[in-house]
VOGU-3710 file (C-alpha; in Angstrom, 3 decimals, decimal comma):
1> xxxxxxxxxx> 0,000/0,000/0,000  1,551/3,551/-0,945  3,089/5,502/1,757  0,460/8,130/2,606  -2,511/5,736/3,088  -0,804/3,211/4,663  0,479/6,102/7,284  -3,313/6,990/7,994  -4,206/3,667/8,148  -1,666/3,155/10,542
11> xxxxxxxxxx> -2,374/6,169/13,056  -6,201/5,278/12,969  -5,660/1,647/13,909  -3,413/3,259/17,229  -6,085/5,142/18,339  -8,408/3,462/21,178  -10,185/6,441/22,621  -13,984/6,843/21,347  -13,856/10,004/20,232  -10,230/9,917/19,408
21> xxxxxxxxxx> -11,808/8,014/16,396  -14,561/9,995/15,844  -13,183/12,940/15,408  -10,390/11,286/12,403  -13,451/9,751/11,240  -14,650/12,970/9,425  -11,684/14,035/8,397  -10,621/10,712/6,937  -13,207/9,538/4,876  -13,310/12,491/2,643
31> xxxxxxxxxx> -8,962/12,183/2,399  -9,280/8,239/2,015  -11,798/9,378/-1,271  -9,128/11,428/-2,690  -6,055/9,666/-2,226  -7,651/6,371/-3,611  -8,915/8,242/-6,745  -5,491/9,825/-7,275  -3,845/6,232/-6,706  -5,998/4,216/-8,510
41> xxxxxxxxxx> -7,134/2,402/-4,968  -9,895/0,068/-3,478  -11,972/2,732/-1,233  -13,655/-0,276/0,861  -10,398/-2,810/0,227  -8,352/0,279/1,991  -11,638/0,930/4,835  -11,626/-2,684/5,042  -8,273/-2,055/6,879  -10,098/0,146/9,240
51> xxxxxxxxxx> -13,075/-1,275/9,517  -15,626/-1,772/12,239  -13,930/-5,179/13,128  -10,911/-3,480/13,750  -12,339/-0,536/15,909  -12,116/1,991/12,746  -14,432/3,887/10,643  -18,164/3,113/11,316  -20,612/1,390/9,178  -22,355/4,532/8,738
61> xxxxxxxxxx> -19,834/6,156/6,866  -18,939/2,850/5,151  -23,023/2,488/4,076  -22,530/5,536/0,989  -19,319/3,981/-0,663  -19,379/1,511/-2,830  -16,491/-0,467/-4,732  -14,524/-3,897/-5,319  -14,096/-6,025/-1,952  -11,264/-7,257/-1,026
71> xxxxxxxxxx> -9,597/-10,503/-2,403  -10,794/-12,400/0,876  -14,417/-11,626/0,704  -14,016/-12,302/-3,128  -12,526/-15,409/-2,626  -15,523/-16,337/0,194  -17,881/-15,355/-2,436  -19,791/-18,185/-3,791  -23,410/-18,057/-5,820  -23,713/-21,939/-6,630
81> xxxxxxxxxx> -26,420/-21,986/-4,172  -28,860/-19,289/-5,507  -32,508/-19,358/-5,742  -34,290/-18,341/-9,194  -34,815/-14,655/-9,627  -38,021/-13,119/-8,140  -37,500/-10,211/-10,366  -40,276/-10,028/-13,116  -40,375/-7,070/-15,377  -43,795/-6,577/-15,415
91> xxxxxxxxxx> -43,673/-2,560/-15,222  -43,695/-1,154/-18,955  -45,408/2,673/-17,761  -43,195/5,175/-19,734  -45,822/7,958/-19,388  -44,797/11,128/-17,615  -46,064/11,723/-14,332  -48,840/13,994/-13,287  -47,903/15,518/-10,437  -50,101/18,567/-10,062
101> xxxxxxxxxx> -50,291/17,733/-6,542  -47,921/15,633/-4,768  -46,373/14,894/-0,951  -42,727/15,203/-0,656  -40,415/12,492/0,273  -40,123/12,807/3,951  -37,851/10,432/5,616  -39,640/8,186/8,703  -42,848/9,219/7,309  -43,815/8,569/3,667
111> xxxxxxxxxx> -43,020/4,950/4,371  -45,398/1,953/2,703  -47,978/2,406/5,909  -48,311/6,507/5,325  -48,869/6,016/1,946  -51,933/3,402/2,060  -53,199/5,504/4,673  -53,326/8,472/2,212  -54,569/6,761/-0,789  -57,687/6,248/1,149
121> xxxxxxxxxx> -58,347/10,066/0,795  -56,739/10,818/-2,655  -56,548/8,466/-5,410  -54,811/11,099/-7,848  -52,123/12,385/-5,464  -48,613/11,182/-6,583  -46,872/9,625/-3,602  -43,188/9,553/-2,564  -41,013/7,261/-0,773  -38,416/7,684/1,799
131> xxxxxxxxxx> -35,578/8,645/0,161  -33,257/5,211/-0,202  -29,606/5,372/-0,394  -28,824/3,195/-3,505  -25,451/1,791/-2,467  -27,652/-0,295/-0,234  -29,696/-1,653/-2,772  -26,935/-2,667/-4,589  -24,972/-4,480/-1,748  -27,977/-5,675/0,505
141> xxxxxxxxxx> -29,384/-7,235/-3,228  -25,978/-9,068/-3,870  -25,700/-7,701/-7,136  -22,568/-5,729/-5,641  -20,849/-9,050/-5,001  -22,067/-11,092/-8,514  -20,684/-7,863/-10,867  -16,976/-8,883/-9,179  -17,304/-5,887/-6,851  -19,542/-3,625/-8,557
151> xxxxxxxxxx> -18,030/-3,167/-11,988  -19,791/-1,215/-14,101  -19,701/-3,045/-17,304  -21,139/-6,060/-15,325  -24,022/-4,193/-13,723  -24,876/-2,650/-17,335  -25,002/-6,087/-18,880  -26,694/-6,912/-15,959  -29,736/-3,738/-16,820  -29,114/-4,476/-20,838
161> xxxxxxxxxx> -30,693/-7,954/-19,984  -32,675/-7,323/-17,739  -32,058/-10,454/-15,371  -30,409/-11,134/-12,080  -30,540/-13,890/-9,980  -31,044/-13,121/-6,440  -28,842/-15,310/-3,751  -30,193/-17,393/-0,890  -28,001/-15,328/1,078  -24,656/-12,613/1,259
171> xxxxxxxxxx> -21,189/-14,101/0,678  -19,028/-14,041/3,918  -17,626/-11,024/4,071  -19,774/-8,678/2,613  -20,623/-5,612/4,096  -23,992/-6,294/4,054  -24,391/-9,126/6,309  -27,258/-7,767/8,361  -29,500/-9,447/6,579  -27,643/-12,846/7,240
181> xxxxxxxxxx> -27,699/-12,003/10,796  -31,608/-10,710/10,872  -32,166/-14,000/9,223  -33,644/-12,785/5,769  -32,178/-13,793/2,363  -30,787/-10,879/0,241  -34,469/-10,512/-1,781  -36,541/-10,335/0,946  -34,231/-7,128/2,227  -34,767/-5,687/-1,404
191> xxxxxxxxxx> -38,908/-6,566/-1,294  -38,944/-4,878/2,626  -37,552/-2,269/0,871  -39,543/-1,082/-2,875  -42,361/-3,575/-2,042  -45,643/-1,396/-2,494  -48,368/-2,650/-0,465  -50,919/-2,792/-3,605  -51,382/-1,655/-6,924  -54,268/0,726/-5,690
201> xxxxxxxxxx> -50,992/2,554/-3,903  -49,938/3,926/-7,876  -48,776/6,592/-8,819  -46,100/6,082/-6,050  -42,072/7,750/-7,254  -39,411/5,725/-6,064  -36,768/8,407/-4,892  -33,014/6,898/-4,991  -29,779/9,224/-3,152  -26,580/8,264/-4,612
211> xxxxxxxxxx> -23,453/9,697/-6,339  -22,177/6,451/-8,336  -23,660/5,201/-11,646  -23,981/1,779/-11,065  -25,454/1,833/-7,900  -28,422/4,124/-9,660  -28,457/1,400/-12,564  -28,784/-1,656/-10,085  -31,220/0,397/-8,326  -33,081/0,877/-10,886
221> xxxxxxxxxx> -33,054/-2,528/-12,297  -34,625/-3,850/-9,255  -37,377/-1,037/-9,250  -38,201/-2,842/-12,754  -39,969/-5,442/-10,564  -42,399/-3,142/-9,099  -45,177/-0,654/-10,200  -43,207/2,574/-9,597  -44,550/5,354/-12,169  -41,303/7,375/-12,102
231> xxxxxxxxxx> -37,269/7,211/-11,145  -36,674/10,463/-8,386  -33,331/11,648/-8,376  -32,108/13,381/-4,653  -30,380/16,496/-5,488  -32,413/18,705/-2,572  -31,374/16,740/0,548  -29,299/19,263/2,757  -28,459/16,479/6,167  -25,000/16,367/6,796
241> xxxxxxxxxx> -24,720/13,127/6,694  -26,232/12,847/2,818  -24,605/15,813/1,618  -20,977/15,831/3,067  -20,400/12,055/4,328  -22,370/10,379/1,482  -21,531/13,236/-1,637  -24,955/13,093/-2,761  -28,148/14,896/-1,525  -28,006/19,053/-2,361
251> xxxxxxxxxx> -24,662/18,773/-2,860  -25,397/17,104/-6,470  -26,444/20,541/-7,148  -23,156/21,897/-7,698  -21,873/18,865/-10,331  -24,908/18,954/-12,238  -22,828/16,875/-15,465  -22,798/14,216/-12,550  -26,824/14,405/-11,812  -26,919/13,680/-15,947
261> xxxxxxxxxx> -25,114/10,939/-15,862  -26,844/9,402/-12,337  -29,528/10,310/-14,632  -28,904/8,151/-17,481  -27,650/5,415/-15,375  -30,981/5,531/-14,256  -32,559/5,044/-17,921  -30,475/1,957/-18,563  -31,374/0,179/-15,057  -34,834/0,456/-15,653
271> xxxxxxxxxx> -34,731/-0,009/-19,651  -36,280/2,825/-20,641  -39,351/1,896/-19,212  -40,196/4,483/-16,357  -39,723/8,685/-16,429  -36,336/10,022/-14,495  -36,913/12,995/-12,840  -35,092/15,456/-10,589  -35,957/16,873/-6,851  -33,657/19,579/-6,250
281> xxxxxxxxxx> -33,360/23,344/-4,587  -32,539/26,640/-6,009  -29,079/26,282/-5,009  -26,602/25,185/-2,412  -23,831/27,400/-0,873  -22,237/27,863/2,226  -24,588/30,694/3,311  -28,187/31,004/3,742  -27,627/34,909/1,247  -29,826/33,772/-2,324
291> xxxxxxxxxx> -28,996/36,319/-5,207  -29,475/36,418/-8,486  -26,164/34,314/-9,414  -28,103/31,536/-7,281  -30,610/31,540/-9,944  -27,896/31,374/-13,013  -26,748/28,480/-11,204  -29,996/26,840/-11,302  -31,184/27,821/-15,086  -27,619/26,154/-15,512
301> xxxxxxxxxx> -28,334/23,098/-13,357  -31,462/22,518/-15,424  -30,335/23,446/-19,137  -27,347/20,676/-18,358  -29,443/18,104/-16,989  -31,962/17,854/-19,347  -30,120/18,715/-22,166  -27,962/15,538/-21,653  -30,628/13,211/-20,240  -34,116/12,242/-20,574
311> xxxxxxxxxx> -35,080/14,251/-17,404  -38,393/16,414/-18,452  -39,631/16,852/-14,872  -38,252/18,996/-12,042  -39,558/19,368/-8,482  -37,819/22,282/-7,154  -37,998/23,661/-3,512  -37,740/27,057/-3,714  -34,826/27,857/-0,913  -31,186/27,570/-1,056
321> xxxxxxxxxx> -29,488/24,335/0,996  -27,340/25,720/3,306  -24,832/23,078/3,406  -22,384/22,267/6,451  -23,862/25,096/8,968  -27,694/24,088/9,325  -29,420/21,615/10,098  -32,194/19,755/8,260  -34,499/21,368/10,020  -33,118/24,710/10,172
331> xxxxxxxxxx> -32,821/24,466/6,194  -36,655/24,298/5,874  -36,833/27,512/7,039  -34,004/29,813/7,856  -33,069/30,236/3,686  -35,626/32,114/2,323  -38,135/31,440/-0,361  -37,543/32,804/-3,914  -40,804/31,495/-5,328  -40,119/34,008/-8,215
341> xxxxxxxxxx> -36,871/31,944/-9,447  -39,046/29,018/-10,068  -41,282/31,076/-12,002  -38,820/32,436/-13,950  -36,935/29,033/-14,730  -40,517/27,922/-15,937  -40,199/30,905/-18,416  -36,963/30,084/-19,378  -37,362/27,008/-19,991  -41,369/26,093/-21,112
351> xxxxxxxxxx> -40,849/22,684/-22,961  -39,927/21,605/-19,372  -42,352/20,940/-16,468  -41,586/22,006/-12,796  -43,615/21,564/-9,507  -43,214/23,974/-6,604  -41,583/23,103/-3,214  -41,293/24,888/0,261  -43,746/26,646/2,430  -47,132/25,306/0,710
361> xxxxxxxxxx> -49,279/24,848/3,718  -53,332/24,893/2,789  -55,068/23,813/-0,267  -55,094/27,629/-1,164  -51,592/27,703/-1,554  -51,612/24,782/-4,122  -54,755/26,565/-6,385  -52,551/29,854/-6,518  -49,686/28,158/-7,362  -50,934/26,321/-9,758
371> xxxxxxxxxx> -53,854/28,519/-11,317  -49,998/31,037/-11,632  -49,135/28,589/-14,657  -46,900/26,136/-12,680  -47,069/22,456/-14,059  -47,559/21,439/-10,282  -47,456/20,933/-6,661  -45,611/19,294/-3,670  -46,455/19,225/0,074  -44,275/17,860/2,536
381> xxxxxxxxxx> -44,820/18,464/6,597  -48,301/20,059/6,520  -49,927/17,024/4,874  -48,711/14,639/8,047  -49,582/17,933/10,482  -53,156/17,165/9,283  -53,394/15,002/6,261  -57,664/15,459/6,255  -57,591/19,340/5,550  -56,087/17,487/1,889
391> xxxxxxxxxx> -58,753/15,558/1,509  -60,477/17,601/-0,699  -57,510/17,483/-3,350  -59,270/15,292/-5,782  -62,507/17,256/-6,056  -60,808/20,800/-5,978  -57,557/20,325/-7,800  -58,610/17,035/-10,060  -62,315/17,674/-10,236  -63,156/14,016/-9,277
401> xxxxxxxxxx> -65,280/12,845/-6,148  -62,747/11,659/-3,801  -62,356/8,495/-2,009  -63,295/10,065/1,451  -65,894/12,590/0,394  -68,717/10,585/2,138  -66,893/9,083/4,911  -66,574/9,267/8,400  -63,258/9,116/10,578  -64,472/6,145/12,188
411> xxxxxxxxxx> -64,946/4,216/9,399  -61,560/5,868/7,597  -59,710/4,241/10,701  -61,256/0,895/10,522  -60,792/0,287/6,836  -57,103/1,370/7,549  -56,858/-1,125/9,994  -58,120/-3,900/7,733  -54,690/-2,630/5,685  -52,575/-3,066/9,273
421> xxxxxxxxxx> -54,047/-6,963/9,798  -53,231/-8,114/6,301  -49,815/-6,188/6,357  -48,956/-8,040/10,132  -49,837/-11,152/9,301  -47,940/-11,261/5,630  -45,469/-9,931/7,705  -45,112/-13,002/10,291  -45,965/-15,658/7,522  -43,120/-14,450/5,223
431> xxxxxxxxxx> -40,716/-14,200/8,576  -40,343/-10,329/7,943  -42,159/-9,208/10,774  -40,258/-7,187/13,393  -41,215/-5,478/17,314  -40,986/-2,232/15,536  -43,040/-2,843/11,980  -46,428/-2,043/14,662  -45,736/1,386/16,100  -44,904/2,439/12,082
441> xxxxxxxxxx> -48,255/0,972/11,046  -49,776/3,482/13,819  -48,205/6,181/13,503  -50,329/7,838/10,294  -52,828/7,780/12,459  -51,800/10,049/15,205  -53,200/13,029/13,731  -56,397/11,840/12,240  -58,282/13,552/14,885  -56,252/16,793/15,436
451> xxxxxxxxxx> -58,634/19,509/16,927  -61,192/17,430/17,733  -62,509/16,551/21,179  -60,179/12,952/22,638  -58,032/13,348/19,846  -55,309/13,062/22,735  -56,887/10,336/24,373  -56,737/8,280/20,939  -53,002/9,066/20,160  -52,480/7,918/23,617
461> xxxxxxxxxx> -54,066/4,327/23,614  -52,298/3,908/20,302  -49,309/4,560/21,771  -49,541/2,273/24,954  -51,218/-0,607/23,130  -48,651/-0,807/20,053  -46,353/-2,900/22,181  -49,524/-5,107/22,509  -48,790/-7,803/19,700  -51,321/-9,999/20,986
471> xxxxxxxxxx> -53,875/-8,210/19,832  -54,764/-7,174/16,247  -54,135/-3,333/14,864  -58,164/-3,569/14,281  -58,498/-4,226/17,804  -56,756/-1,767/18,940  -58,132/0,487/16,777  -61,336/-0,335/18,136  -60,291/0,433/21,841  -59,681/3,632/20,878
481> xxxxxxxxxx> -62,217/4,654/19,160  -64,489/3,604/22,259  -63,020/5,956/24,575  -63,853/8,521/21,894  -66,951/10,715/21,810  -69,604/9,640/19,023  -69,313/13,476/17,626  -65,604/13,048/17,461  -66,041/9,053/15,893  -68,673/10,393/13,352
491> xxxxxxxxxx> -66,980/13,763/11,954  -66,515/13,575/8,282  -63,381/13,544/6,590  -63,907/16,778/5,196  -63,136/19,742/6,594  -66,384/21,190/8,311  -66,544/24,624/6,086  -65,464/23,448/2,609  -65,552/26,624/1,205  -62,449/26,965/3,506
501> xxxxxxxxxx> -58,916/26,080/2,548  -57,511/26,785/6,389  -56,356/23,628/8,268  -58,878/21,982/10,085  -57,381/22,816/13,558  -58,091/26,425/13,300  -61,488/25,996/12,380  -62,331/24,042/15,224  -59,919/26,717/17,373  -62,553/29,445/15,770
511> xxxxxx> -65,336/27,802/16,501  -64,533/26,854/20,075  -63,896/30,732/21,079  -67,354/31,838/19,904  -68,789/29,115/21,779  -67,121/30,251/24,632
//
């Protein structure tokens, strides 16, 4: 091993203090990137030096990288024992996606439950997942392993085909022996993962983070097997831990010859068969300070990105990602909004189509947004704050009767928990089920009676009896409702004025003070 890595590698090994480690931690993986791009190196054959076994870097900063293994794990590696591919490309929807309204991809809360809890009060809303890092598709799927470490020409023969053979289980060594250890082969960690929980769930984006070709492609070849209606590309995540440790998120914004290229990688995974499109922000910097370079640097971002890809569709949130000095949370706010910049990209650039990010709260927002000639809409925090005040969005936005136009919250909850039995017990038939799979089943419901009278007393019964796994979700369900008053049980899913777009907790504010 050259001199200068072998000298890091060295002094990391030494160190035994905690946060000794840590701190080289930061500072290491981003030097370890470098030096084994100038040197023609292994990045995980030189972390496997320092790896968790050894007391080094963590798993968390090993879970973005991908590359070849090292010649023990290869020789370990062994697929003579596979099982016949569950992949079936059954998914042939090349038709752009309509996404005049949409919910943003929030992570720990547009999972598989959220969304069939949605779809029973919008059947035209285009759904998101969680972001998923696709370096993890591609190792916890094996494919990393059978493509002799992730080559590239061996994953894009793998996407040109269209075929892959999943194994029974990980080869020894691989970094991705969780599933060994959690007991589930390497497909049913890929199914937990893109599995939709029915074809009523459609149109649903899959959203992939990443910063390496082939993990998009393999990522994309395995989202061949389900009935995704578009390919999201991250370039709008602003966490430290996406943008800095794993190179991809908002910081994508500033390579944006690298977003076409994850781009394309994306069209040969899935075969041309599904749209690519792009989630990004305005801009990212260093400061939270948005002038009018910031929007040169995005009419750039998009003229490069769909000039040299297939991309058509961006879904832009309308601040700047502050990158390295805010958090997540602090980025949804603190950088202001520059609505007008996504206006005037629209101008720019009118063979394109762009939906609107970033401080759209009510269901007027979305009409003025798009009556203002934007192609649409996306909603991220206010439609789990109180998903019901959006229930409306088919009849007002689509101009169709909605699913939940004639139904009560009681009987919303009860046909959601009909959803919660079947999921639990395909769960613990397949094996899959785990102590925590019940409390994320519950939580989409912890704000379906926000405002109302024993809306507290519900969340808190949920809460208490999720650890219950005796009893059915129905049940419990059930329980709660009880302790409910019948006004509370009986409200409709509509908002109570519905020539009123404000959130259904200030009506019922409203109306409490002039009864009082």
């Amino acid at each position: 091993m050259p001199f200068p890595v072998k000298k890091l590698c060295d002094v990391r090994m030494k160190m035994t203090s905690r946060s000794q480690r840590g701190v080289v931690c930061v500072f290491s993986v981003s030097l370890l990137k470098y030096l084994c791009t100038c040197l023609g190196l292994s990045l995980v054959g030189v972390c496997a030096k320092m790896g968790p076994r050894s007391g080094g870097i963590p798993r968390r900063f090993l879970y973005f990288q991908s590359g070849r293994p090292s010649r023990r794990s290869r020789r370990k590696s062994s697929y003579r024992n596979s099982i016949p591919s569950p992949l079936v490309l059954g998914n042939t929807n090349k038709n752009t996606v309509e996404e005049r309204f949409a919910v943003a991809p929030m992570m720990d809360y547009t999972d598989r439950h959220f969304r069939a809890f949605f779809r029973l009060l919008s059947r035209r809303t285009t759904l998101y997942t969680e972001m998923i890092a696709s370096p993890s598709l591609l190792h916890s799927s094996g494919i990393h392993a059978a493509t002799e470490g992730g080559k590239r020409e061996e994953i894009l023969k793998l996407c040109d085909t269209g075929r892959f053979e999943f194994p029974d289980r990980l080869p020894e060594g691989s970094s991705r022996q969780g599933a060994r250890k959690e007991g589930r082969t390497p497909f049913q960690k890929v199914d937990a993962v893109l599995r939709l929980s029915s074809e009523e769930e459609t149109p649903v984006v899959l959203q992939l983070g990443g910063c390496d070709e082939e993990s998009m492609a393999a990522s994309a070849l395995l989202a061949r097997a389900y009935s995704y209606s578009a390919l999201n590309l991250n370039c709008g995540c602003p966490s430290p831990t996406v943008s800095d440790s794993g190179g991809f998120g908002a910081s994508l914004m500033q390579r944006p010859q690298l977003v076409a290229s994850l781009c394309r990688a994306l069209e040969r995974g899935c075969g041309g068969t599904l749209p690519v499109t792009v989630k990004c922000r305005i801009a990212a910097g260093n400061s939270a300070e948005t002038t009018e370079v910031h929007y040169e640097e995005l009419c750039k971002f998009v003229k490069t990105v769909s000039s040299e890809s297939s991309v058509t569709h961006f879904a832009v949130h309308a601040r700047k990602a502050v990158l390295g000095g805010l958090s997540p949370a602090a980025n949804r706010s603190i950088p202001p909004l520059r609505y007008d910049f996504v206006y005037r990209v629209k101008e720019k650039f009118p063979d394109l189509s762009f939906s609107i990010n970033g401080g759209l709260n009510t269901l007027e927002d979305v009409k003025e947004h798009l009556s203002a000639g934007l192609d649409g809409t996306m909603v991220g925090r206010a439609v789990v704050a109180d998903p019901l005040h959006f229930a409306r969005i088919d009849r007002e936005v689509f101009s169709e009767a909605g699913p939940a136009d004639t139904t009560t919250r009681g009987d919303l909850l009860k046909r959601y928990g009909s959803y919660c039995d079947e999921e639990d017990r395909r769960q613990r038939e397949e094996g899959t089920w785990r102590p925590g799979a019940r409390a994320a089943m519950l939580k989409p419901t912890h704000h379906l009676f926000a405002g109302l009278p024993g809306s507290r007393r519900f969340k808190q019964i949920v809460t208490e009896k999720q650890s219950h796994h005796d009893l059915e979700v129905s049940d419990i369900f059930e329980e709660a409702l009880s302790a409910l008053p019948s006004l509370t049980v009986d409200a409709p899913c509509l908002p109570p004025d519905e020539n009123s777009s404000e959130p259904r907790q200030l009506q019922h504010a409203r109306s409490e003070e002039v009864a009082h």
